[in-house]
N, C-alpha and C positions, 0 to 999 in steps of 0.2 A: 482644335481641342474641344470647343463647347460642340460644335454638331457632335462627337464621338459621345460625350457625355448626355447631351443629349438623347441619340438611338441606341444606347445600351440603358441608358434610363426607363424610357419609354419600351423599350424590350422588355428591361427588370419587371415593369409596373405589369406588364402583361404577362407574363410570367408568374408572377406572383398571384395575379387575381387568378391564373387558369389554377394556379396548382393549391388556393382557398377554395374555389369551387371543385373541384377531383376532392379533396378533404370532406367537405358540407356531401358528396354522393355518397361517399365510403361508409358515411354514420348512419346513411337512412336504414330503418332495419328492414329485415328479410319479410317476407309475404309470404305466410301458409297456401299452400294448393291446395294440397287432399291430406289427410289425413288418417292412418289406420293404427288401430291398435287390437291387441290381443293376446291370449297365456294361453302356454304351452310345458309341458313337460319334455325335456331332453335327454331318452335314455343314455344310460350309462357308453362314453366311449364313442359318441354319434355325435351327428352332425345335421345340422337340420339348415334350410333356407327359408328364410321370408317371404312370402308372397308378395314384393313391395320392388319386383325388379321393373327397375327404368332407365330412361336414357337421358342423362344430364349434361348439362353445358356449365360450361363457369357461369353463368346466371344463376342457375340453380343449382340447389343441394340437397341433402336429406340431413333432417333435424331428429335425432335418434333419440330417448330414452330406454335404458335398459334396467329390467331391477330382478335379480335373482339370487334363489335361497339356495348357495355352494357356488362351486368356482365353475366358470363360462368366460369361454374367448368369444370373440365378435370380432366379426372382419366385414369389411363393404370390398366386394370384390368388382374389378374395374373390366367383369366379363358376365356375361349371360347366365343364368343356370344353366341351361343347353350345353352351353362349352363344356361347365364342368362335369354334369353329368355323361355328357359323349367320351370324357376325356376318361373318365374312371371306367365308363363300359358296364354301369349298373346303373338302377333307378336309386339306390340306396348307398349313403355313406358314412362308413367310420371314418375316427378320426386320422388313422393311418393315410387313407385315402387322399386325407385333402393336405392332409403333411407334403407326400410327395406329390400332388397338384402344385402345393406352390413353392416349395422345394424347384420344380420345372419351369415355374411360369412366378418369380418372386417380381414381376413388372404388373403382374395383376392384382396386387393388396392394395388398394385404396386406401385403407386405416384398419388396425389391427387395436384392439382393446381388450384388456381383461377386468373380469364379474368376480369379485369374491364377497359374496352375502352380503351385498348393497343394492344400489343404485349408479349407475352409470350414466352423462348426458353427454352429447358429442354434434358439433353442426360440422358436415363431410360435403365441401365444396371442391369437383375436380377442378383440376388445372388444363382441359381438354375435351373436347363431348366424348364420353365414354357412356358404357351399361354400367350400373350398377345392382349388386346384391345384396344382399344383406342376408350372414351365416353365422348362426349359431354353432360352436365347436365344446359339447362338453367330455374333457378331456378324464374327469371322475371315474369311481366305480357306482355312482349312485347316479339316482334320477335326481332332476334339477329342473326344479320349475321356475319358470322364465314369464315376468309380465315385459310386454313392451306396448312402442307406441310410437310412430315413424310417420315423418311429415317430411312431402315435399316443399323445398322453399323456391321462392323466386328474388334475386333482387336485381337491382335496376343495373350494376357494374357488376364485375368482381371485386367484391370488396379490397383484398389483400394488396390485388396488382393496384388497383387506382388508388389506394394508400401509400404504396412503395414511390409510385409517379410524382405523387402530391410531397411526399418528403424530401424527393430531392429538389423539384419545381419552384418551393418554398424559399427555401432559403438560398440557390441559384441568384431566382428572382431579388432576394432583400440584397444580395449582392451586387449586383445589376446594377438597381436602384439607388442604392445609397451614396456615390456619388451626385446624382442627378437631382437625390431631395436635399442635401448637404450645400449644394448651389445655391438652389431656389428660396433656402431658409438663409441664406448669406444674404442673399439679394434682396429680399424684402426684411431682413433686419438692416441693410444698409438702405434702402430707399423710407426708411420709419412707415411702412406700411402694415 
């Protein structure tokens, strides 16, 4: 009985310290890469993309801000502009177009957001190395002028998953342990140490 209490102790304690340290990575924050910004106007009913396509791993993300005067959709789409302009079969697209783009292809929205005469921020970290785009959608009868500003990020884990790991590692671990310190605190209050 005490070896059992023992190696599930000495598991727990190892357990525990992994899934403290998985915790202490999760908090470090992200690291700008590049950074680009710029205003644009988006006529009425159009669709415009970003010059800010790339190709991210769960390491990295893009850190968006969006701030515009009327309503605007934003989507980070999880393909090429290539794709989608081959797909449409024009250089140019309304918003019909990219309806039933992804109406076709609804595995390709990364994150979808809407702009009503604010500001918008959003940090878009895939779940898989993908392309990413960034597409302005205004669905209005007016022009819509759009400031943004989009930053690659880098960080050292995935944050989310090495969170999720750490939450259950945690308290696994205290369980584990708790026996085995429950002992050693017997034993040195019965030896008056």
């Amino acid at each position: 009985m005490k070896r059992w209490v023992l190696l599930l102790g000495r598991g727990g304690t190892v357990l525990l310290t992994i899934g403290l340290a998985l915790l202490l990575v999760s908090l470090i924050p992200s690291a700008q890469l590049a950074t680009s910004a710029g205003s644009t106007a988006i006529p009425p009913e159009w669709v415009q993309d970003v010059d800010v396509e790339t190709i991210l791993t769960p390491q990295q993300g893009l850190q968006i801000t969006i701030a515009a005067n009327g309503t605007l959709d934003v989507y980070i789409l999880e393909v090429s502009s290539h794709v989608l302009y081959e797909w449409v079969g024009d250089d140019f697209l309304n918003v019909s177009d990219l309806e039933e783009f992804l109406e076709a292809n609804p595995s390709s929205i990364g994150w979808h957001g809407e702009v009503r005469n604010g500001t918008i921020t959003h940090e878009y970290v895939p779940t898989k190395v993908t392309n990413a785009t960034l597409v302005f959608s205004n669905p209005s009868s007016e022009y819509v002028p759009v400031d943004y500003e989009v930053s690659k990020t880098s960080r050292i884990a995935p944050g989310m998953k090495v969170r999720n790991l750490a939450q259950w590692a945690i308290p696994i671990g205290v369980v584990l342990a708790l026996p085995w310190f429950v002992q050693m605190w017997k034993k040195r209050r019965g030896s008056g140490t």
